[in-house]
C-alpha positions, -999 to 999 in steps of 0.1 A, spaced: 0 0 0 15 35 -11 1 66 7 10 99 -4 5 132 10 9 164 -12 2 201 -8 -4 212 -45 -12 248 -39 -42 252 -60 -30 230 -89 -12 263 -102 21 252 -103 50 270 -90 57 305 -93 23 302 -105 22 327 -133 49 307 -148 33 278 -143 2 287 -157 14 308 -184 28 274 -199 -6 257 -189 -33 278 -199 -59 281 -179 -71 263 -145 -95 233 -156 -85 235 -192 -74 204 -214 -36 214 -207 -37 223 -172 -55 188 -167 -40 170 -187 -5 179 -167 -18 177 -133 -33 141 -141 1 133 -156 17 144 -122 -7 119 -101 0 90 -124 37 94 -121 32 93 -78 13 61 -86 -2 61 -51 -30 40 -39 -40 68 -14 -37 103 -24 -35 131 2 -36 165 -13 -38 198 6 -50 230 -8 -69 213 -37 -90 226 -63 -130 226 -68 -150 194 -65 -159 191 -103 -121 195 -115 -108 169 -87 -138 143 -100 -125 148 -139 -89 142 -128 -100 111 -103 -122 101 -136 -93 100 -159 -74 81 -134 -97 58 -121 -97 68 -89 -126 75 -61 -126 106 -45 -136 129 -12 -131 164 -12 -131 180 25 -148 215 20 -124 245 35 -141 279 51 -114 296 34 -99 286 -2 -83 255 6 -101 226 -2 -88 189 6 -90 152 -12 -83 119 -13 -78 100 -41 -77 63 -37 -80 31 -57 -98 15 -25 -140 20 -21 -147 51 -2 -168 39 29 -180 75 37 -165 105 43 -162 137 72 -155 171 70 -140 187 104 -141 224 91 -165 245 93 -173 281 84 -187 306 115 -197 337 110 -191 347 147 -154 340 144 -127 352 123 -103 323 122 -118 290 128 -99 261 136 -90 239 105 -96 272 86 -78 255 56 -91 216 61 -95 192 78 -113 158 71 -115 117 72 -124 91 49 -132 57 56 -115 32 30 -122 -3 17 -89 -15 23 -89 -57 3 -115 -57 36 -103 -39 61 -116 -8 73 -92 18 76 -93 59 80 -75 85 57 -71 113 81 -63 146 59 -49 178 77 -42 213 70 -33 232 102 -29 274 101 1 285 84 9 314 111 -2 309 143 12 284 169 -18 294 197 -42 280 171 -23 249 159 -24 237 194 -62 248 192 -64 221 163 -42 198 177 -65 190 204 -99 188 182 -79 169 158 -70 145 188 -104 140 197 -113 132 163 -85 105 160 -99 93 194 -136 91 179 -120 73 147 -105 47 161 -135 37 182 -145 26 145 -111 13 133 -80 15 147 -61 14 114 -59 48 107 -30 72 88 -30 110 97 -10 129 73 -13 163 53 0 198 60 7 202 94 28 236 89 52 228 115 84 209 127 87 179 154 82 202 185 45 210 185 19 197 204 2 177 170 31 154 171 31 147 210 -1 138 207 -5 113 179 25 96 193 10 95 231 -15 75 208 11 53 193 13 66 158 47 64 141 61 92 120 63 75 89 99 93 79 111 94 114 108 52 114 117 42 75 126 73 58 158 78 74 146 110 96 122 139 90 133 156 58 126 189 39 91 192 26 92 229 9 131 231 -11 126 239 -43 144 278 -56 126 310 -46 114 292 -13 122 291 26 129 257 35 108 237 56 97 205 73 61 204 75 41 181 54 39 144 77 24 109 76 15 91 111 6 54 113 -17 41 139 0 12 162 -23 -13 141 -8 -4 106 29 9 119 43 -25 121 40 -26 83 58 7 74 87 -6 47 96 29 32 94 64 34 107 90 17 103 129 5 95 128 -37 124 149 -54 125 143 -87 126 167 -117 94 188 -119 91 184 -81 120 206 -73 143 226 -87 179 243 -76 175 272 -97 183 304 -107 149 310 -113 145 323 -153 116 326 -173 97 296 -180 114 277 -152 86 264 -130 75 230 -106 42 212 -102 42 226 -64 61 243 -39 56 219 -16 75 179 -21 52 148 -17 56 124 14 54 85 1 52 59 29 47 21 18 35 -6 38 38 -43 32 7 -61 22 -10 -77 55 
């Protein structure tokens, strides 16, 4: 089983006026026609994006790839998915748009679905946790630990992975490993790696993919995706552009 977790910033590429520039417009045969590309090469069987696109535009690309889908809705602009060759059991969206409240928690995403995995039910947990604020990353941290808690009471096979928009030393990690989840890279991938490197960015380790104590035992690999289109050392010249600015997280898992 190969899990993926991406943050594809819109689908616009990166710089995204050079990206699209080259593409054409968002939804069009081009820009589609690249993206789907993109997901073929990763060749996951569970797709985590972050910061997605619209609900029609993620079903043509699942469509073209044969994949079923979820979107988790955002109350900003920052839908996310999961694509997956495994039955979608159902699906649950954990943000949530108030209009008392400027910033809600998960104000980019947050989500589950429930997979069909050859039988076994397991969750695809999909986070997106605020780029800026620690106070309110903690905030999510424990609703998000509450809903891992609820989860489990359903399966205990679960992955938690996505955008968490920080290092090791927040309060996200200390809980899902009071649970028992392993840090996918930390245990197979040879250590926590650089998730944003790619020229005209800072550098960054932020994007993550927990196992549950049920479906850690079976971690094989892990590793940060860094091939050409992915990343690029630069300069940065016209028409030089990646799919992202943020790397994709691959974990595989021996068949149970």
């Amino acid at each position: 089983m190969r899990i993926i977790t991406y943050n594809v910033l819109g689908l616009q590429g990166y710089p995204p006026g050079e990206a699209l520039e080259a593409l054409g417009s968002l939804g069009g045969d081009a820009h589609i026609d690249h993206f789907a590309g993109v997901f073929a090469q990763l060749d996951a069987d569970i797709l985590a994006l972050e910061e997605g696109v619209t609900a029609p535009m993620i079903k043509t690309i699942a469509r073209r790839l044969g994949y079923h889908a979820a979107t988790f809705a955002s109350p900003t602009a920052y839908p996310g998915h999961v694509l997956t060759r495994y039955p979608i059991l159902e699906s649950r969206t954990f943000s949530h748009f108030d209009p008392a409240v400027e910033v809600v928690p998960f104000s980019r995403t947050a989500g589950a679905a429930l997979l069909d995995v050859d039988g076994k039910a397991t969750w695809v947990v999909v986070v997106h946790l605020h780029p800026g604020e620690v106070e309110m990353r903690a905030r999510e941290a424990a609703l998000l630990d509450a809903r891992v808690a609820e989860l489990m009471g359903v399966s205990d096979r679960v992955v938690v992975l996505g955008d968490f928009n920080c290092d090791l030393d927040e309060r996200v990690h200390r809980d899902l490993q009071a649970r028992g989840f392993v840090n996918a890279m930390e245990r197979v991938g040879g250590g926590v790696q650089l998730t944003m490197d790619t020229v005209g960015i800072s550098p960054w380790r932020i994007d993550h993919i927990y196992a549950s104590p049920a479906l850690a035992p079976g971690l094989r690999r892990a590793a940060v995706e860094r091939r050409a289109g992915f990343r690029h050392d630069g300069p940065q010249v016209k028409g030089l552009w990646v799919h992202s600015d943020h790397l994709p997280v691959v974990a595989e898992f021996a068949g149970d």
